[in-house]
C-alpha positions as CSV (number, residue, x, y, z in Angstrom):
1,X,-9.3,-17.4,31.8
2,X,-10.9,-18.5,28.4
3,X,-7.7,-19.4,27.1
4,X,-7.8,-17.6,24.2
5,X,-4.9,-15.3,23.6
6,X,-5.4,-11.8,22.3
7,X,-2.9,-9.1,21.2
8,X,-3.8,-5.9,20.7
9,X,-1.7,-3.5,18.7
10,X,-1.8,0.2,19.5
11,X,-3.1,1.7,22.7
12,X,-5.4,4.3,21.3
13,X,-8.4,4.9,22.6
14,X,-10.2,2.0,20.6
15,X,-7.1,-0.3,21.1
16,X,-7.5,0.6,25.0
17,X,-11.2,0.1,25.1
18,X,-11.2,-3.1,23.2
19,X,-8.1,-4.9,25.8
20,X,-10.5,-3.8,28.7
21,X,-13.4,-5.6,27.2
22,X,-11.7,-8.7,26.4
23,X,-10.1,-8.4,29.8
24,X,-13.6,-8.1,31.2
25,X,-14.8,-11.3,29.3
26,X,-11.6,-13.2,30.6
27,X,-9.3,-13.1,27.7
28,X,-5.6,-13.1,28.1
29,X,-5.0,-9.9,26.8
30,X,-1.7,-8.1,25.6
31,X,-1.7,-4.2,24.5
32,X,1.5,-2.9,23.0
33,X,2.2,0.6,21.7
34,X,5.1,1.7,20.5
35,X,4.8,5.0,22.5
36,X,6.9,6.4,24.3
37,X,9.4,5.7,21.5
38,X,13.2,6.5,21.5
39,X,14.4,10.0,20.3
40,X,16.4,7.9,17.2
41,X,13.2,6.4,16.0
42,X,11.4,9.4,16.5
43,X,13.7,10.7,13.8
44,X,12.3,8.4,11.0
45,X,9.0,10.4,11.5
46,X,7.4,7.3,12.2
47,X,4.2,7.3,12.8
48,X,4.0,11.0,13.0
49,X,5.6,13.6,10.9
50,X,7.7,14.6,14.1
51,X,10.4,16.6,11.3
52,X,13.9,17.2,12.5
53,X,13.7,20.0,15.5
54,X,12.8,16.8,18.5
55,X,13.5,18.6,21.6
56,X,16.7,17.3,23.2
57,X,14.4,16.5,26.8
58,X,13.1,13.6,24.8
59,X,16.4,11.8,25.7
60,X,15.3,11.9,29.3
61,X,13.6,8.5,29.1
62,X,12.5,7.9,32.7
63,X,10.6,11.7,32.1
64,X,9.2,10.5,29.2
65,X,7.9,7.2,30.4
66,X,5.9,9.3,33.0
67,X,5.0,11.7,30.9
68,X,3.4,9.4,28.4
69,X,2.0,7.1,30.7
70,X,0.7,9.4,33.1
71,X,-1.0,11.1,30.1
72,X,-3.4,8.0,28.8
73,X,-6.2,7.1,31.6
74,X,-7.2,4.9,29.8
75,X,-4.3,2.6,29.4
76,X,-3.4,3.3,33.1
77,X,-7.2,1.9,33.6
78,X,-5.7,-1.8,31.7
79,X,-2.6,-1.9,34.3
80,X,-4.9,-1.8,37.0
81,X,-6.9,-4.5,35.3
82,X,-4.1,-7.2,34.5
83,X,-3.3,-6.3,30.6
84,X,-0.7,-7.3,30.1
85,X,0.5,-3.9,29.1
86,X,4.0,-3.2,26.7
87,X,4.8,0.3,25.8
88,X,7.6,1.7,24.4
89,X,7.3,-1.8,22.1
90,X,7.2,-1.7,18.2
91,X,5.5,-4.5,16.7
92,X,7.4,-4.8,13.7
93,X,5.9,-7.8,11.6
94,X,2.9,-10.3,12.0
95,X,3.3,-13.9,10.8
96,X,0.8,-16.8,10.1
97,X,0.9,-19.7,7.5
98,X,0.6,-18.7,3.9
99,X,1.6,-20.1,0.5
100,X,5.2,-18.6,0.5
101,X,4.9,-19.8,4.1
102,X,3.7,-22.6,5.6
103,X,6.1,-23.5,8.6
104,X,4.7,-20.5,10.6
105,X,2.9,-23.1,13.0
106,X,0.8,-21.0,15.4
107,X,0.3,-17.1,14.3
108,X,3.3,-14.6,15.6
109,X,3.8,-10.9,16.1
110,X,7.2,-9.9,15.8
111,X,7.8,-7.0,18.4
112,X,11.1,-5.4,19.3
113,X,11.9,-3.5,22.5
114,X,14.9,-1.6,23.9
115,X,15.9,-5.6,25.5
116,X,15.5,-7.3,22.0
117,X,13.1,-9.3,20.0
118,X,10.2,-11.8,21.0
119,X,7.7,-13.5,19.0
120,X,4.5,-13.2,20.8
121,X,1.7,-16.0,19.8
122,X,-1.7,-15.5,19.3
123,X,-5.4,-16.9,19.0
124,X,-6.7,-13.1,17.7
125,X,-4.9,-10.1,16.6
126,X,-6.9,-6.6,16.8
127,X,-4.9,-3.8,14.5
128,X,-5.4,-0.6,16.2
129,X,-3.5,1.2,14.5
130,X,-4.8,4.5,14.4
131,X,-3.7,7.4,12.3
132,X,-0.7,9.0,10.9
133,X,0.1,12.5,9.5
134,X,-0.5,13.4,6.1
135,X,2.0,16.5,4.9
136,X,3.0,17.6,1.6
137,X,5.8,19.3,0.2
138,X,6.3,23.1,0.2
139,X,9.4,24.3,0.1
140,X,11.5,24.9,3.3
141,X,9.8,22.1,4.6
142,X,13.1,20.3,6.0
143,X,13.7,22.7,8.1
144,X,13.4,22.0,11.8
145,X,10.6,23.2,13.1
146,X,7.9,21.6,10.2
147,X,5.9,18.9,12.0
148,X,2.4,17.3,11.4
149,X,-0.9,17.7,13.5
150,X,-0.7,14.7,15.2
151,X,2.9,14.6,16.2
152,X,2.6,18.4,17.6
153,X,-0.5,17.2,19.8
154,X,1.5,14.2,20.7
155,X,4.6,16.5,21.6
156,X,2.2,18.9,23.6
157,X,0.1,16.5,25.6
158,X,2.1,13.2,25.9
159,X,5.6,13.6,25.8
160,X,5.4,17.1,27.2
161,X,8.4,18.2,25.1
162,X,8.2,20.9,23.1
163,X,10.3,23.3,21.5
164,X,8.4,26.3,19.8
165,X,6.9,29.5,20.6
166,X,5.2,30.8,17.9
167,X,3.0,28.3,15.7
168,X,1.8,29.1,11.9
169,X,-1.3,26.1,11.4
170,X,-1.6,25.2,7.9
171,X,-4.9,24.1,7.7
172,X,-8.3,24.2,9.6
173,X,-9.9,21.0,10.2
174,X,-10.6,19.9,13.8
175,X,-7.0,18.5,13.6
176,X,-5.5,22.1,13.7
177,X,-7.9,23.4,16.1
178,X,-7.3,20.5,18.6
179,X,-3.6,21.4,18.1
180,X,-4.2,25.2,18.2
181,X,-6.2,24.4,21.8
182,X,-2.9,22.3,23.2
183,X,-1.1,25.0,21.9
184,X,-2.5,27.7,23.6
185,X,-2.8,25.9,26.9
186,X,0.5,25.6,27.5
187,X,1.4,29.5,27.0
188,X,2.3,28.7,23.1
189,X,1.2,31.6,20.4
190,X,-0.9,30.5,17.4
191,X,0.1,33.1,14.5
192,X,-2.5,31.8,12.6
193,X,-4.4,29.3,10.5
194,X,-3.6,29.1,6.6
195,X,-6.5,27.7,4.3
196,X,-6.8,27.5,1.2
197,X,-10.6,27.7,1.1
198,X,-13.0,30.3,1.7
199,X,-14.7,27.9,4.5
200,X,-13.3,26.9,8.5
201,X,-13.2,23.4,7.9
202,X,-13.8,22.5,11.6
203,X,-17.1,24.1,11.8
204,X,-19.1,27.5,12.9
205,X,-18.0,26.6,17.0
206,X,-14.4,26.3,16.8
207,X,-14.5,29.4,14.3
208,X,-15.9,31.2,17.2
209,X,-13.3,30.1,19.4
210,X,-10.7,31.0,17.1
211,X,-12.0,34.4,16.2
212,X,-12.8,34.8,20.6
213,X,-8.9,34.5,20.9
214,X,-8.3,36.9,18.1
215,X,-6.1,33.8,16.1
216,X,-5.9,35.7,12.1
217,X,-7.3,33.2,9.4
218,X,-5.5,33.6,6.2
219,X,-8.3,32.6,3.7
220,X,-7.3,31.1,0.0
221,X,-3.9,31.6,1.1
222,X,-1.1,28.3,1.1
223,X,2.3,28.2,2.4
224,X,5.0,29.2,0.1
225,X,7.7,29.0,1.6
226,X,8.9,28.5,5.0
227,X,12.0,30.6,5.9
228,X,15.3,30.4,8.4
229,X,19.0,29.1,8.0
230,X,19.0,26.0,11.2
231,X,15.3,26.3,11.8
232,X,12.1,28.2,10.9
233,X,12.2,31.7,11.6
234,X,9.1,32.7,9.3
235,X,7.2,31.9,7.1
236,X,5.7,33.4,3.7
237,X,2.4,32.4,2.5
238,X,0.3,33.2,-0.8
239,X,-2.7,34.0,-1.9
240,X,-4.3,31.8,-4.4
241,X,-5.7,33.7,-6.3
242,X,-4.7,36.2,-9.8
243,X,-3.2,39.1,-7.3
244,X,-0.6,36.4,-5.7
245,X,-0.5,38.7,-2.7
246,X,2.3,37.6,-0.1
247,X,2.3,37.8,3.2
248,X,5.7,37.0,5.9
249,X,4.3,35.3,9.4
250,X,7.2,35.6,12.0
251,X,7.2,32.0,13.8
252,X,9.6,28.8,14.6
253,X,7.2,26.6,13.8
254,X,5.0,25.5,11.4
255,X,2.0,22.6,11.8
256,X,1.1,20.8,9.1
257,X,-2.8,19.9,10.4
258,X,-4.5,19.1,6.9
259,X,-5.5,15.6,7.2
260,X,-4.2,11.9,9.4
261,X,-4.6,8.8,7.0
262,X,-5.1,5.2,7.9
263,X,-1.5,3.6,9.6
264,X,-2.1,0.3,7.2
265,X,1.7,-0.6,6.8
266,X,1.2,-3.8,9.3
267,X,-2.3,-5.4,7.9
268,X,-0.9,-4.9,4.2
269,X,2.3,-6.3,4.5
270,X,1.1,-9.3,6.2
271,X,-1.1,-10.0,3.4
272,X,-4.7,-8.7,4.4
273,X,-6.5,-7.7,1.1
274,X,-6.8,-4.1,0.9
275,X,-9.8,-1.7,-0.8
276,X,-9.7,2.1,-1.9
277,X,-11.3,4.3,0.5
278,X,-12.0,7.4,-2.1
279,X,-13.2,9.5,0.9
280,X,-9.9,9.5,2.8
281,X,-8.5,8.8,0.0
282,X,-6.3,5.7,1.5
283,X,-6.4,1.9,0.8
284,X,-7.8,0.2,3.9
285,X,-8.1,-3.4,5.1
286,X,-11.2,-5.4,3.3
287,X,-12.5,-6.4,6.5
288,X,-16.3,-8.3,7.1
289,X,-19.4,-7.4,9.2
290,X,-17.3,-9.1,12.6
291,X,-14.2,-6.5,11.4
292,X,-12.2,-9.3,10.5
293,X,-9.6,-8.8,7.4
294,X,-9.1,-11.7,5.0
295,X,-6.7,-13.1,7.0
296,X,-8.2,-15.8,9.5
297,X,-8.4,-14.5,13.3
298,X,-7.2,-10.7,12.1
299,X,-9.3,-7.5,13.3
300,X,-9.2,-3.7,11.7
301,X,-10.2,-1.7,15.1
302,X,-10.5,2.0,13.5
303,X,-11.6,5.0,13.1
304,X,-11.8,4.9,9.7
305,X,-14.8,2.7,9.9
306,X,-18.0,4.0,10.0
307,X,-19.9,1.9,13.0
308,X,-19.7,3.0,16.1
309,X,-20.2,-0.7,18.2
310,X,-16.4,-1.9,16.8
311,X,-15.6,-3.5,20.4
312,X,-18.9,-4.9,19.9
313,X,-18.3,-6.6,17.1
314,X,-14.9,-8.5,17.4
315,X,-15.9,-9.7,20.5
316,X,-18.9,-11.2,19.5
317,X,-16.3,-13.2,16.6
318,X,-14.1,-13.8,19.2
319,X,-16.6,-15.8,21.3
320,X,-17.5,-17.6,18.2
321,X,-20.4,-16.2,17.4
322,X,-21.5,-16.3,13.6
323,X,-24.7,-14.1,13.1
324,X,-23.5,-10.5,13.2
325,X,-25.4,-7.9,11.7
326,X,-24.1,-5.6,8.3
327,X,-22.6,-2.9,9.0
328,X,-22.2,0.8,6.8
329,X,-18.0,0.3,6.7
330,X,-18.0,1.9,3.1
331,X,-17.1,5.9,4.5
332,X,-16.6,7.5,7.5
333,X,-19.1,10.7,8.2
334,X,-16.1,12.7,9.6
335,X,-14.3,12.3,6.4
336,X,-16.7,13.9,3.5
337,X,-15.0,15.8,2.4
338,X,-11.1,15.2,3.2
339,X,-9.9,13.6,-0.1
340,X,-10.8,16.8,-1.6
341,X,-9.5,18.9,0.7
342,X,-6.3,16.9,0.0
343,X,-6.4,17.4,-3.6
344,X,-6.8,20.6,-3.5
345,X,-4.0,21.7,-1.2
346,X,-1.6,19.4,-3.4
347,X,-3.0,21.6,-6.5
348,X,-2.6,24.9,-5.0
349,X,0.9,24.0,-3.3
350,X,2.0,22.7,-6.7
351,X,0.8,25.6,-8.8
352,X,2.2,28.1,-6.8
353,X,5.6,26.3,-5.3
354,X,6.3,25.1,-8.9
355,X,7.9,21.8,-9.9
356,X,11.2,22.4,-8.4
357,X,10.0,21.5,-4.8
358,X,11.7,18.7,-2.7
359,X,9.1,15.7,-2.9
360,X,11.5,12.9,-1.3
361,X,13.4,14.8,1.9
362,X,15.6,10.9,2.0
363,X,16.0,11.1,-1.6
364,X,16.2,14.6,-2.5
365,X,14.0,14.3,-5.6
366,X,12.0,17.4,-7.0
367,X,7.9,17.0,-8.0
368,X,9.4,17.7,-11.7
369,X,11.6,14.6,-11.6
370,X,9.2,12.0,-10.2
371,X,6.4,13.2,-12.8
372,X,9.3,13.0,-15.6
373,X,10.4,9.8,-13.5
374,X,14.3,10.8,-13.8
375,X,16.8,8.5,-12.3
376,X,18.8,9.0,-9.5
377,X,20.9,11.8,-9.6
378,X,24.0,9.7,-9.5
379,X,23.6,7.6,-12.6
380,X,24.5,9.7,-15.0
381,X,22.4,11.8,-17.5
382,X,23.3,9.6,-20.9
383,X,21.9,6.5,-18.7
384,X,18.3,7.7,-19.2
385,X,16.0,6.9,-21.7
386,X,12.1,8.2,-21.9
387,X,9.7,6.5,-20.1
388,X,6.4,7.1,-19.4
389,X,4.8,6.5,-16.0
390,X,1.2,5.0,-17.5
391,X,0.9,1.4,-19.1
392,X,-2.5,0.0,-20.7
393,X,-4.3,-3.1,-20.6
394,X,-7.8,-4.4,-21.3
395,X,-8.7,-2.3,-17.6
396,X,-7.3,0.8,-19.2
397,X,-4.5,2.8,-17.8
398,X,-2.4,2.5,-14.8
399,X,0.2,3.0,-12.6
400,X,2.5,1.3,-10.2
401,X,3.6,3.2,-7.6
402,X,6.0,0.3,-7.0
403,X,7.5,0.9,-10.4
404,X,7.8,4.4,-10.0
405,X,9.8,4.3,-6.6
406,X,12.6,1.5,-8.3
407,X,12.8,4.5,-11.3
408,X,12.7,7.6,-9.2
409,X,13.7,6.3,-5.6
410,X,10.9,8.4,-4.2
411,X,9.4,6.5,-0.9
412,X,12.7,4.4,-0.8
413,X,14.4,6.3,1.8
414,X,14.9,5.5,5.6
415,X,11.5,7.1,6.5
416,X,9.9,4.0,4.2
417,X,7.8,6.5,2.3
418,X,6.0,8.2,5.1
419,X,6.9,11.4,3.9
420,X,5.9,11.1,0.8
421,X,4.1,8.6,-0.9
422,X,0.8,9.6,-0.5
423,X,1.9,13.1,-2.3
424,X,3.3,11.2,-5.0
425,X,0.7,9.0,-5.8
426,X,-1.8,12.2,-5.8
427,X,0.4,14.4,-7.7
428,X,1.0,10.9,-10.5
429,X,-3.0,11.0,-10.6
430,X,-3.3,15.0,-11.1
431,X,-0.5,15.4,-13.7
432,X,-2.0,11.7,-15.7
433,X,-5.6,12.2,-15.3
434,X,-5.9,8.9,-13.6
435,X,-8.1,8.3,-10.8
436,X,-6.3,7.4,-7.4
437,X,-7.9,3.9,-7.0
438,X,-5.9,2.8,-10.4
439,X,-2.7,3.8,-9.1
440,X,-1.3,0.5,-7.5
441,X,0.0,1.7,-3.7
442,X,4.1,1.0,-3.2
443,X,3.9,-2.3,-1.5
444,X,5.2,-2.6,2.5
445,X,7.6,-5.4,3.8
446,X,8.6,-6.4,7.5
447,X,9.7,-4.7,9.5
448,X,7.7,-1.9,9.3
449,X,9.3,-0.1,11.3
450,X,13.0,1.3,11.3
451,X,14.4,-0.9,13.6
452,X,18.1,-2.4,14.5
453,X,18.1,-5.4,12.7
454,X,20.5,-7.2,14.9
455,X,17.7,-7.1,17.9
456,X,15.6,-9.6,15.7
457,X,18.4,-11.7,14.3
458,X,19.0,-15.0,15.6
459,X,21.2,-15.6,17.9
460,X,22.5,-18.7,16.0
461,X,22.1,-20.5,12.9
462,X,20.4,-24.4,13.7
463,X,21.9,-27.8,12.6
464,X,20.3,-27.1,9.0
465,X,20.8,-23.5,8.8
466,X,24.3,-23.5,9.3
467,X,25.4,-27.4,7.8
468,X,22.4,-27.9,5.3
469,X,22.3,-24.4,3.5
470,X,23.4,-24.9,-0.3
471,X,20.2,-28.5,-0.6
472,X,18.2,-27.9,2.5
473,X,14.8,-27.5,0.2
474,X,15.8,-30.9,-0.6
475,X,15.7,-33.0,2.5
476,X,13.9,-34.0,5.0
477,X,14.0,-31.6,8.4
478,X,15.6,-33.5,11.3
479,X,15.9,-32.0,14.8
480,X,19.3,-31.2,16.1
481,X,19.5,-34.0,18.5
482,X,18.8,-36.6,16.4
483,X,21.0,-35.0,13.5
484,X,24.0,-34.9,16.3
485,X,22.6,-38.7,16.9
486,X,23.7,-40.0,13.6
487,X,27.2,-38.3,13.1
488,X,28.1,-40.0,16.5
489,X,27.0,-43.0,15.2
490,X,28.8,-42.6,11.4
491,X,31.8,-42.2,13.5
């Protein structure tokens, strides 16, 4: 082998192609993906909005395991080539020498399993990452039986668990319709496909196969309301226009398919530099021609970027090469026209559910109370003095997301935000008039993923650690053996 060590974080289908390229070229490769995860993680609807009706088979974790396996040729194609292949592994932080920390030594990903902690080293990290669910508030959306896009199509196809009968699609982007076709395959009734356009988003072919299957398509129509007592047992959508006409869809479940957003939590919180993608509208590693973010050594493998020769490319950097060509990485073809799509369901969902919606499911906090950024419901009332969420500066007005959450606790829950922060920051930017890109994003920290903190805690305090604590900044580091050395000789 070359020597060099890669890791490779998600098993996607760039992820997968990537590790069997850098196999190919003689790299010591390592691919982990978090999937199949365990049923208690699933529940912090991380990375997909899974929502709160899992199907009790998920507990069946040898089933699983096959099923999800079984299910990705391609990352059955890396076992039989020697990746060194993890699944069911959560990298939860990524480490290298910076300012704040400088005894790092050799780059680390943190990664957590159902056996414990390890810190793997590296030579190059590649972040594939993929996608996530984007779903925003309506109300009745607690309910078990609300899920995103991408976790229904990961439910259907990979775990093969699935509890619903009767699915109401909110949305109509290739998303829903790749959903609506996993759906139907497995016997599963589509009651239809709410938009809130007069337009199919995914196109004049897919319209034809929804209208071939007789699948109704409520145009300018948005959820309302989703209905039921322990789960969904309808659902009531509006028009959106001055009649307001209603309509009740009998179903158990409801998919959220309007949009996936970048999965960014592990590049920003280890200090990559991040831009505003208006088109998505997400921030998004900086990343050069090679792919590489501003940390040394670190790739952004996604499909948020435009070129289409990505494997190409960080392997050519990897080898050491140093003339690669520009590439377009500025917008994604496929994603035109997605942050208004986004903007507009927010608007229509907000104008016709009204203030009074649950934003934060963790935190229970309404749309009304982050916009009028009310404290937490158990301080009391006389502890609250106006504030306003916009401050000034030569740059004009902003806002920090940041800010907000430590006023409102929206996106502090024990879903980290997933739920909701990209609603919040649009909703800030509709109600203040201020563009998205001047909001500052809620920051991430390690781990970034809901995890059981005693699987990465040491074992045991060292010599310093444990004897040195209250001036250790203050003297010099000396190993254990020769710190047990001294006292024998003191004695």
């Amino acid at each position: 082998m070359s020597g060099k060590r890669i890791v490779v974080v998600g098993a996607s289908r760039l992820g997968c192609e990537f590790a069997l390229a850098a196999r190919a070229a003689d790299y010591a490769v390592t691919l982990i993906d978090e999937h199949p995860q365990e049923l208690k993680n699933m529940s912090f609807d991380a990375p997909y909005f899974y929502g709160s009706g899992l199907p009790a088979s998920l507990s069946d974790e040898t089933a699983v395991f096959d099923n999800v396996l079984g299910s990705n040729e391609l990352l059955l194609e890396c076992v039989e080539n020697e990746v060194d292949v993890r699944i069911g592994v959560v990298a939860w932080g990524a480490f290298h020498n910076a300012p704040n920390s400088q005894h790092i030594g050799t780059p680390k990903v943190g990664i957590v399993s159902r056996e414990g902690n390890e810190l793997l080293e590296y030579d190059c990290l590649v972040l594939a990452t993929g996608s996530r669910d984007f779903v925003p508030s309506f109300k009745g959306w607690e309910l078990p039986g609300v899920l995103g896009g991408k976790a229904g199509a990961k439910l259907l196809v990979s775990y093969q668990c699935f509890n619903g009968s009767r699915c109401l699609v909110l949305g109509t982007t290739p998303l829903a319709v790749d959903f609506a076709r996993a759906a139907r395959e497995r016997g599963i009734d589509v009651a239809g496909f709410v938009e809130p356009t007069s337009k199919f988003q995914a196109g004049e072919r897919e319209l034809e196969w929804t209208r071939g299957l007789d699948i109704p398509i409520f145009y300018e129509s948005v959820i309302l309301e989703a209905r039921g007592t322990d789960k969904v047992s309808s659902a009531t959508i509006t028009s959106t226009d001055r009649s307001g006409t209603t309509t009740e869809i009998d179903c158990d479940t409801i998919c959220v398919s309007i949009a996936v957003l970048p999965n960014v939590e592990l590049p920003a919180a280890m200090g990559c530099e991040m831009r505003f993608a208006e088109e998505f509208p997400a921030w998004v590693p900086e990343v050069d021609p090679a792919l590489q973010t501003t940390v040394p050594g670190v790739y952004w493998l996604s499909p948020f970027n435009r070129t289409d020769d990505q494997v190409t490319r960080i392997l050519a950097a990897v080898a050491g090469e140093t003339k690669i060509a520009e590439a377009d990485l500025e917008s994604c073809p496929s994603a035109e026209n997605q942050a208004d799509y986004i903007n507009l369901w927010i608007a229509r969902l907000n104008q016709t559910g009204g203030p009074d919606v649950i934003l934060c499911q963790c935190e229970i906090v309404t749309r009304a109370e982050l916009l009028d950024l009310q404290p937490p419901r158990y301080l009391k009332a006389g502890m609250r003095h106006p504030h306003v969420a916009v401050t000034g500066g030569q740059t004009g007005p902003k806002i920090s997301q940041d800010l907000i959450k430590r006023m409102t606790r929206v996106g502090m829950g024990h879903c980290q935000g997933k739920r909701c922060r990209d609603e919040a920051a649009i909703l800030l930017s509709q109600h203040y008039g201020i563009p998205l890109k001047d909001i500052k994003p809620g920051s991430y920290r390690f781990p970034v993923r809901p995890i059981d903190m005693s699987l990465i805690a040491a074992e045991d305090d060292d010599y310093h650690t444990r004897e040195k604590w209250p001036h250790w900044m203050h003297e010099e580091v000396v190993p254990e053996s020769v710190a047990g050395t001294a006292k024998r000789e003191e004695r």
